[in-house]
N, C-alpha and C positions, 0 to 999 in steps of 0.2 A: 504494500500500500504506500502511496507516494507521503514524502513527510506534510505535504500540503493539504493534504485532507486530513492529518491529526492534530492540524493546531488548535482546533475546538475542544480537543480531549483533553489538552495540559495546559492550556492560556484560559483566561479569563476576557481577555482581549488582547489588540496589537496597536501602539497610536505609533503614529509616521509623524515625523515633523519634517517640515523645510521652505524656505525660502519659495515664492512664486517667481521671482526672478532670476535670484543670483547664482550663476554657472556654481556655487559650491553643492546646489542643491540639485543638480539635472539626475545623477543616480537615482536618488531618492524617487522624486518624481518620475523618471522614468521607467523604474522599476514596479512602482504601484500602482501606474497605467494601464502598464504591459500584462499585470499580475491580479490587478483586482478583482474582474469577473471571475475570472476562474475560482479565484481563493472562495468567494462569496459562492458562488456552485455547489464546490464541497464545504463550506463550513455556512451554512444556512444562518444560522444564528448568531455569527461570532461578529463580534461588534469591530471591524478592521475599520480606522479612522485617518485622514490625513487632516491634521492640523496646516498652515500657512499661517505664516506672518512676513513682514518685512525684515529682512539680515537674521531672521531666526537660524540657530543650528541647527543644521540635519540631521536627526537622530530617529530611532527607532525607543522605543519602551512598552513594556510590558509589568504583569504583576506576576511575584514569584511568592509560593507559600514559605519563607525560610519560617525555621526554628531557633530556640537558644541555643541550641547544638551546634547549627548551622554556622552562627553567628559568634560561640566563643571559639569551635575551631577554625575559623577564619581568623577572630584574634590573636588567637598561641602560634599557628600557622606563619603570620606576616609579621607577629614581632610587634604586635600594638600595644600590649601590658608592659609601661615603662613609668621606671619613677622620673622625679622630678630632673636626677640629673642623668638621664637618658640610658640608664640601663635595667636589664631587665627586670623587672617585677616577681620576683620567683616565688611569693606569697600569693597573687592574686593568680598567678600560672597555673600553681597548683590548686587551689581553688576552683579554677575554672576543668582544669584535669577532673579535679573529684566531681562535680556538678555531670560532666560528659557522661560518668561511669555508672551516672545511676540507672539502677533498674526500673524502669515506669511502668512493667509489664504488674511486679510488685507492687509499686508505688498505689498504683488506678486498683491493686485488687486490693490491698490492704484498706483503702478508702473507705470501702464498702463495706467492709468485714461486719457492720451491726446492721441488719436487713430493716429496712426502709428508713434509714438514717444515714445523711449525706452532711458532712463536714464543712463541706463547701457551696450549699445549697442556697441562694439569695434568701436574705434574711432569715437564716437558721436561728441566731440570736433570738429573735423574737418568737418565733415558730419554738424554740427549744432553750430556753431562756436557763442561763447557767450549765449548761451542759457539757462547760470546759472541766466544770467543778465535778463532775460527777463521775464518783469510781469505776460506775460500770461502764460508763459508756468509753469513758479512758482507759478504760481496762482493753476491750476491744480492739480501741482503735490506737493501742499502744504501738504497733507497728509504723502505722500511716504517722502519729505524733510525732515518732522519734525520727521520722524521714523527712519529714516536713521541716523539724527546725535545724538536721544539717543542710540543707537547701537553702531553706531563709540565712542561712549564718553563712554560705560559701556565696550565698548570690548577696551578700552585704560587702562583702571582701570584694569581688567582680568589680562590683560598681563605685568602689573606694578612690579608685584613681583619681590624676590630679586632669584639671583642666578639658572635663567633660570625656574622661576617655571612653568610658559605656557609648557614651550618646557617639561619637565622632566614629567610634567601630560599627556603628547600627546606620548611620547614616553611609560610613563609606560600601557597607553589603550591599543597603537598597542599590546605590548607582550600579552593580552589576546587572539588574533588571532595565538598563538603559545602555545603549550603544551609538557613541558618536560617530558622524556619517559626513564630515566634512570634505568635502573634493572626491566623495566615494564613487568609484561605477557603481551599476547595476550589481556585477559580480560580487562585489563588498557588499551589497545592500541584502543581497541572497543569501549571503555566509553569515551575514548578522542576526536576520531571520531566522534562518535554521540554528544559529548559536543562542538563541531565546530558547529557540523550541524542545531544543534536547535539556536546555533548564528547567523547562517547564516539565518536560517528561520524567527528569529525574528527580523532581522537588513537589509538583503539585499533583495532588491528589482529588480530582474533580470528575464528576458526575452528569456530564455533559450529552444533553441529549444529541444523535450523531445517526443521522437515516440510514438505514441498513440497506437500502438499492445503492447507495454510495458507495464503490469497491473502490475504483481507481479511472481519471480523469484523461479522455484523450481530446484536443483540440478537435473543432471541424476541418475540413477541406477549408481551405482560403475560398475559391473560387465557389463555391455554393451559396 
């Protein structure tokens, strides 16, 4: 099956940006010309956008499902956990190491462990008023308690750094759901595409309605 017809399965959407005049944007546009029908054919539903403004950047973006997983081994990975005089963080490293390591298979069943009672249920306070206090119910949920607060206690450390380091690693992840397209061909514009797509394939997890006479897309004759 062509990767053109799965982008409705792993995208939520595709936005195009680019200039309406300026030669840095002719890829762009030219490639979403070329490409649009068809993409709309097979993805009935999928919201494929081209944005225009005047000297805007040529880019491509998309939304990607990341997690904190995602997101602290991106930061141990590039070296973003750094103190103040620029080396490594080996506190917050490890911290972010142990956070990785948990089990949430555990975690989400130990939750549950007291039947029809949810820890994390909006408004349980009220609904179950002092229930922190209570033997049995702590007794229970003594598993989920004790995971819960090395989590809170490792994800306090995480976000301990100096000068916005949580926030500045979460902002630099998003931009991989975005591809700059300056002076791009077509060709660039295609590989960037597809370099979404296989993000999306391998990060989102979506429920997309997708017609089943849909196999695979051949152009018409020109001349017909």
């Amino acid at each position: 099956m062509s990767w053109k017809a799965g982008l409705s399965r792993y995208l939520p959407a595709m936005r195009f940006f680019a200039c309406p005049e300026s030669p840095s944007s002719i890829g762009v546009r030219g490639w979403y010309l070329k490409n649009c029908d068809e993409l709309k054919h097979l993805n009935p539903n999928f919201p494929l956008l081209l944005r225009t403004a005047e000297n805007c950047m040529p880019a491509v973006t998309t939304e990607l499902e990341w997690t904190v997983d995602h997101l602290l081994q991106f930061m141990v990975q590039t070296g973003r956990f750094r103190n103040s005089n620029g080396s490594i963080a080996e506190d917050r490293v490890e911290a972010a190491k142990a956070y990785m390591e948990t089990d949430w298979d555990k975690f989400f069943a130990s939750r549950l462990a007291r039947p029809g009672f949810d820890p994390l249920r909006p408004n349980v306070n009220k609904i179950h008023p002092g229930w922190a206090d209570d033997p049995e119910i702590t007794a229970e949920l003594s598993t989920y308690l004790a995971m819960k607060a090395d989590m809170d206690e490792q994800m306090n450390v995480i976000k301990s750094g100096p000068d916005k380091e949580y926030t500045r690693g979460v902002n630099a992840l998003l931009m991989a759901q975005r591809v700059d397209l300056w002076c791009a061909g077509e060709k660039e514009v295609e590989l960037a595409v597809q370099h979404l797509y296989k993000l999306g394939k391998l990060l989102n997890e979506r429920e997309t309605f997708y017609p089943a006479h849909i196999k695979e897309f051949y152009p018409g004759v020109e001349d017909i």
